[in-house]
VMD Tcl script that draws the C-alpha trace (Angstrom):
set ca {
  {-18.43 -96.60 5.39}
  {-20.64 -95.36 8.06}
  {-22.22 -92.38 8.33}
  {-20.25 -89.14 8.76}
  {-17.14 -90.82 8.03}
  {-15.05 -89.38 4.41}
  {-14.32 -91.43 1.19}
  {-10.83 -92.66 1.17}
  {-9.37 -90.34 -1.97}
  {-7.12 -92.86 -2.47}
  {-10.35 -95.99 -3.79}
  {-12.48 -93.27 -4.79}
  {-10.75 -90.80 -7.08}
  {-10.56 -91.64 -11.33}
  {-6.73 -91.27 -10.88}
  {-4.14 -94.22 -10.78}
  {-2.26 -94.23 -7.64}
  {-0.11 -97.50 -6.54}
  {1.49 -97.47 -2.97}
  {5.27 -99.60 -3.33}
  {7.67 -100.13 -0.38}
  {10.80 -97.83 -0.20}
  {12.84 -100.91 0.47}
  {11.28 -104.06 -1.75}
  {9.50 -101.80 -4.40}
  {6.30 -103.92 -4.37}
  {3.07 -102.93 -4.90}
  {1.24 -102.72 -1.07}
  {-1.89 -101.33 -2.19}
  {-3.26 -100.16 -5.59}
  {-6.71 -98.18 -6.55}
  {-9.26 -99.16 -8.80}
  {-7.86 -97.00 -11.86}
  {-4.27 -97.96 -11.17}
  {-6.00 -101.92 -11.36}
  {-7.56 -100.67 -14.82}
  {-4.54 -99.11 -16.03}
  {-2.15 -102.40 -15.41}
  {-5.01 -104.69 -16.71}
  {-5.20 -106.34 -13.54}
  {-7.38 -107.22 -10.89}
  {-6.46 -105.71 -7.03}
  {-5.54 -109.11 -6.24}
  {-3.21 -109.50 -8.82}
  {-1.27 -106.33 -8.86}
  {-0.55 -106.61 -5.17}
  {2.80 -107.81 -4.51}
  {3.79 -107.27 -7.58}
  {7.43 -105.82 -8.39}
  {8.26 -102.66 -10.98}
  {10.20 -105.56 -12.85}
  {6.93 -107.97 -12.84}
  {4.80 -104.59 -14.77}
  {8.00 -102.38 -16.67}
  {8.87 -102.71 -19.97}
  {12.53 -103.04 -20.89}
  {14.95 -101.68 -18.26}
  {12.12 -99.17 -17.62}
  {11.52 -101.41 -13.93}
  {15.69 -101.12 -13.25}
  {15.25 -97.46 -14.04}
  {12.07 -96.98 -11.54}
  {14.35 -98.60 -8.86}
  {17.21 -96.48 -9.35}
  {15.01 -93.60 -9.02}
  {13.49 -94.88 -6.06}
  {17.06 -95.58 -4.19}
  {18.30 -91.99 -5.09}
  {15.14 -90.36 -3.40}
  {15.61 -92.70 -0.47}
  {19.54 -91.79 -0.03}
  {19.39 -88.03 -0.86}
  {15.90 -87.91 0.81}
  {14.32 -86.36 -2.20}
  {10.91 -86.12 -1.61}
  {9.48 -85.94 -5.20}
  {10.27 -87.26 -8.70}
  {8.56 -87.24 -12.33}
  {9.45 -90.15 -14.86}
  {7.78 -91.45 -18.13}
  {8.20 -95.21 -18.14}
  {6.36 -98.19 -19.92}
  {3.52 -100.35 -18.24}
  {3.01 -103.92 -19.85}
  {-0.44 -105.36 -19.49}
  {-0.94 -109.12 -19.29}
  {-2.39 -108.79 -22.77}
  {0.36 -108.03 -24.47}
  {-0.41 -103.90 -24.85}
  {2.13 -101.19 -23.52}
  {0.89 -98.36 -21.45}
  {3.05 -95.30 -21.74}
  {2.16 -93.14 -18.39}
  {4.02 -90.25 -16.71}
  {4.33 -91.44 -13.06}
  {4.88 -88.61 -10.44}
  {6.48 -90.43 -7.83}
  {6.35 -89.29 -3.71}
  {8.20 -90.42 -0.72}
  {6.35 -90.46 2.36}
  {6.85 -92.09 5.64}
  {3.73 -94.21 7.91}
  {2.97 -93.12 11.18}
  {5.65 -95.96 12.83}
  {8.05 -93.96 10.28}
  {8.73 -97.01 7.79}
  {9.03 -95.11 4.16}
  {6.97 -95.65 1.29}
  {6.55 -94.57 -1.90}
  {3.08 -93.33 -3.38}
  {2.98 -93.04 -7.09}
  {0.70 -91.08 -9.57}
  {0.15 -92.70 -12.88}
  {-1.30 -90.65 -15.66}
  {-1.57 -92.67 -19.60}
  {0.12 -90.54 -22.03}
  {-0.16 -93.55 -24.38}
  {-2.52 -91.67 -26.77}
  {-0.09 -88.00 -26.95}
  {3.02 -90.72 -26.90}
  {0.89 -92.90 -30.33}
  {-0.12 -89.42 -31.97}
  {4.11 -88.10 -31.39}
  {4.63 -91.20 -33.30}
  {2.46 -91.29 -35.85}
  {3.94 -87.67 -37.31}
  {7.06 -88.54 -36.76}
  {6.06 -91.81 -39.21}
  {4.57 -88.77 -41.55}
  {7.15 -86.60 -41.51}
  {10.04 -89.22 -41.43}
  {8.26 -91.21 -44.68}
  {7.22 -87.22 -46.95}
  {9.37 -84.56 -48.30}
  {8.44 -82.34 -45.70}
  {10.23 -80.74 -42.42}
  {9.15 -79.00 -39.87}
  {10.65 -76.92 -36.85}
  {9.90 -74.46 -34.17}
  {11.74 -71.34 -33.73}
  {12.24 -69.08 -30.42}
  {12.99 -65.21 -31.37}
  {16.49 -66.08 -30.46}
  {17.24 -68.49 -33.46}
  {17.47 -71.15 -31.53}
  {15.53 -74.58 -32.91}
  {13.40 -75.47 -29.95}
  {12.13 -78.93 -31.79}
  {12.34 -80.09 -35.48}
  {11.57 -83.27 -37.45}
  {11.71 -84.70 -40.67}
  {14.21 -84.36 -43.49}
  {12.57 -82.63 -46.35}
  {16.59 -81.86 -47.25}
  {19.81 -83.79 -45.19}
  {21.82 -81.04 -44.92}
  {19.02 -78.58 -43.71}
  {17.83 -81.23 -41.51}
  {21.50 -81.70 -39.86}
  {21.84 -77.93 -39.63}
  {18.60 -78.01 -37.81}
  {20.25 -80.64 -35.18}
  {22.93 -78.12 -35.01}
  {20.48 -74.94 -34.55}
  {19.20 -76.36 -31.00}
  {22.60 -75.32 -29.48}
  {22.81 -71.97 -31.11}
  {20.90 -70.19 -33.97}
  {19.26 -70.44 -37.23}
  {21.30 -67.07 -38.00}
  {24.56 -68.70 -36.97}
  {24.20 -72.52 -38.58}
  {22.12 -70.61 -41.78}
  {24.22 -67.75 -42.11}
  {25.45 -68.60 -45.71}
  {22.02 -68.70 -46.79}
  {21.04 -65.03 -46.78}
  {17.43 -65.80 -48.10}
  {16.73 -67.99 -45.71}
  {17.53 -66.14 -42.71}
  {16.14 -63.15 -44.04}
  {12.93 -64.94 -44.37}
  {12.81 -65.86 -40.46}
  {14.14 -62.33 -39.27}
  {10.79 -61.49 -41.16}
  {8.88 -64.03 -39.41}
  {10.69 -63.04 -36.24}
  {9.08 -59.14 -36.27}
  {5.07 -61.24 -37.19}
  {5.08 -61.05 -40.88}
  {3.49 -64.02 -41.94}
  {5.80 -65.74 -45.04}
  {5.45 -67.78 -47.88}
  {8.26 -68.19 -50.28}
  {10.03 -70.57 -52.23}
  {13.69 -70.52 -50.92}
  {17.08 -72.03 -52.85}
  {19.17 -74.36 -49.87}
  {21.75 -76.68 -50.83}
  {21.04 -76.77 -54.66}
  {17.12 -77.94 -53.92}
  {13.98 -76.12 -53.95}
  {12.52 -75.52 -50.98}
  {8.72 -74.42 -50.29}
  {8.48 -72.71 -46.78}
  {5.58 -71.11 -44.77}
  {6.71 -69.67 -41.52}
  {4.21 -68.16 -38.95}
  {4.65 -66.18 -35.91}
  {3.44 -67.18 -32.88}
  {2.36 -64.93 -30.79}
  {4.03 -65.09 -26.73}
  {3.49 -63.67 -23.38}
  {2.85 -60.01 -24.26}
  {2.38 -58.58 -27.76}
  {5.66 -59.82 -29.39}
  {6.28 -62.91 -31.43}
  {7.11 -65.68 -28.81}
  {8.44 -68.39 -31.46}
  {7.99 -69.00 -35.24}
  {6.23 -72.52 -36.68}
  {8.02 -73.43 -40.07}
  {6.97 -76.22 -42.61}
  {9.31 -76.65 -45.63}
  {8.64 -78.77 -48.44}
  {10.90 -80.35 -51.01}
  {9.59 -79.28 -54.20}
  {12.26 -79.67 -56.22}
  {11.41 -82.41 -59.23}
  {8.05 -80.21 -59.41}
  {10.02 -77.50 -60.02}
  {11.83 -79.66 -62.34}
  {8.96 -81.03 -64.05}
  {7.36 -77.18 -64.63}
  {10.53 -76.29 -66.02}
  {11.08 -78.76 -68.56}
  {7.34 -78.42 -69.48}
  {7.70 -74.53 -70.28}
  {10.76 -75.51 -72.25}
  {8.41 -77.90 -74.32}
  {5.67 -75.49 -74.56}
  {8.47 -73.20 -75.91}
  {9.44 -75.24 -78.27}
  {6.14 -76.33 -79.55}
  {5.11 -72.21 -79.99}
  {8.17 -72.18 -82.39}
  {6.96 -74.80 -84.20}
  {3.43 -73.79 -84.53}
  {4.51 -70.52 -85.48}
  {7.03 -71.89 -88.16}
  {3.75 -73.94 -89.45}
  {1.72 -71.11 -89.42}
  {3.75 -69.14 -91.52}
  {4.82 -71.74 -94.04}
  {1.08 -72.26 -94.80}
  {0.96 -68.28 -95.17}
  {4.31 -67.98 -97.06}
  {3.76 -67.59 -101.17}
  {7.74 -68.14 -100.97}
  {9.09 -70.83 -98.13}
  {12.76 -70.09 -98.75}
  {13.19 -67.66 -96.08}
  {11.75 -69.66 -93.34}
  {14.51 -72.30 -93.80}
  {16.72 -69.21 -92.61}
  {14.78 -68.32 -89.82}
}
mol new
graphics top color blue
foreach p $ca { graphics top sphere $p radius 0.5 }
foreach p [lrange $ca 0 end-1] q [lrange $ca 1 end] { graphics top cylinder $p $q radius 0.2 }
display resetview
């Protein structure tokens, strides 16, 4: 580069950009971070087609895309889609796909690659939590409606949950009175904590407002927890400890008692 002239954004920027024909969908030029993030040397991604790098039917979907920008003349698109590096490892990166046109007008598309493999690995990894623990957890706009939810701390609350994303908590819920009082709580910012009866199990639920744009609550977090067999267990154990104050008691007074008879009545 001599003097005076500008860095090329496209070999000098940290961001993964790949340039692909409109027509062929092969790679025509690729930056350094676009070579890191397909594992590949320059020389070896060029040429290459989506279906040479995608995982799955993740290529046939990138062309599809590309062929309905092309015929509607779309100019921009956003995808996530699967990278497979000659190693063996999958990159999962949102691409942010453009189609431009050269100065002899022959279209191309330039594509933006950004690795979301680490937020995709983390999504994962609580769903794995979640999925494998008596726990659920949801979030709640102030209209009742279930904006996301996992886990299945209880079956039926979890399918009620599903059902909650196309209408309310206060419509799916509304034979549980307890429960939706407790989020009509949550909805106005009281913080809760409460153990609440569902579908003959005990559940253990903290619900927190969330605060939105201006001072009211924007969308309650909930976490509910199955806590049924401890419930269980504490009951039977007071039961025990019931029954063992008896018989102390009975023991006590038979050492006291001159006369036992009347105990045997008791």
């Amino acid at each position: 580069m001599t003097q005076g002239e500008r860095p090329d954004p496209f070999e000098v920027l940290d961001i993964a950009v790949i340039e692909t024909g409109a027509r062929d969908h092969r790679v025509r030029r690729a930056n350094p971070a676009a070579c890191a993030l397909l594992g590949r040397s320059e020389a070896e991604v060029i040429g290459l087609a989506w279906d040479d790098v995608a995982v799955g039917d993740d290529g046939e979907r990138w062309k599809a895309q590309a062929r309905l920008r092309v015929a509607a003349g779309q100019r921009r698109a956003r995808m996530l889609t699967r990278l497979l590096r000659p190693d063996g490892t999958i990159v999962h990166a949102l691409a942010t796909i453009a189609l431009l046109a050269d100065p002899d007008g022959e279209q191309y598309f330039l594509s933006h690659f950004q690795d979301v493999s680490e937020e995709i690995a983390a999504q994962d990894r609580l769903r794995l939590v979640v999925e494998n623990t008596p726990v659920s957890m949801f979030l709640v706009d102030r209209t009742g409606r279930v904006l996301v939810s996992e886990g299945t701390a209880d079956p039926q609350a979890a399918a009620g949950l599903g059902e909650a994303r196309e209408s309310s908590v206060f419509a799916t819920f509304a034979d549980l009175p307890q429960a939706v009082s407790l989020m009509r709580r949550a909805i106005t910012g009281e913080r809760i904590h409460e153990n609440v009866e569902v579908f003959g199990r005990c559940l253990d639920m903290h619900l927190v407002p969330i605060p939105g744009n201006g001072s009211d609550v924007g969308s309650v977090a909930a976490v509910a927890t199955d806590i049924t067999e401890r419930q269980q267990a504490l009951a039977s154990l007071q039961a025990r400890s019931a029954e063992q104050a008896v018989v102390a008691d009975l023991g006590q007074r038979a050492l006291e008692a001159r006369d036992p008879a009347p105990l045997w009545e008791r």
